[in-house]
C-alpha positions, 0 to 999 in steps of 0.5 A: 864271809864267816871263816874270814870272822872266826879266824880274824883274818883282817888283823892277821898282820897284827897278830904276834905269837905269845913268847913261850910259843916263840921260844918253844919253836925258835927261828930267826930271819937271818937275811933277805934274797934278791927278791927282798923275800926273808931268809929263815934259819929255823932249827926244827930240832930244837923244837919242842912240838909237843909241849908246843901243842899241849900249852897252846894246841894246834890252831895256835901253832898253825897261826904262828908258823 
């Protein structure tokens, strides 16, 4: 399938997001539930979206979150 090309789909497990990306958009797994699922702590606040957005732009920022 076409989109299943452009977006690279078969390889999305191994994708890693670039550092700066990571640090302008912190989280960290802080645990599992009972369901073996992650437990996050994102702390939107200290996001910085915009200058996440204009390094990187939106397509990046929705492939890492």
């Amino acid at each position: 399938m076409k989109w299943r090309e452009e977006g690279d789909i078969d390889n999305i497990k191994l994708w890693e997001a670039p550092q700066d990306l990571k640090d302008l958009l912190p989280e960290q797994v802080i645990g599992f539930d009972h369901t073996n699922s992650p437990v996050l702590l994102i702390l939107f606040g200290k996001w910085d979206l915009k200058k996440a957005e204009q390094e990187f732009g939106q397509d990046m920022i929705l492939r890492c979150k």
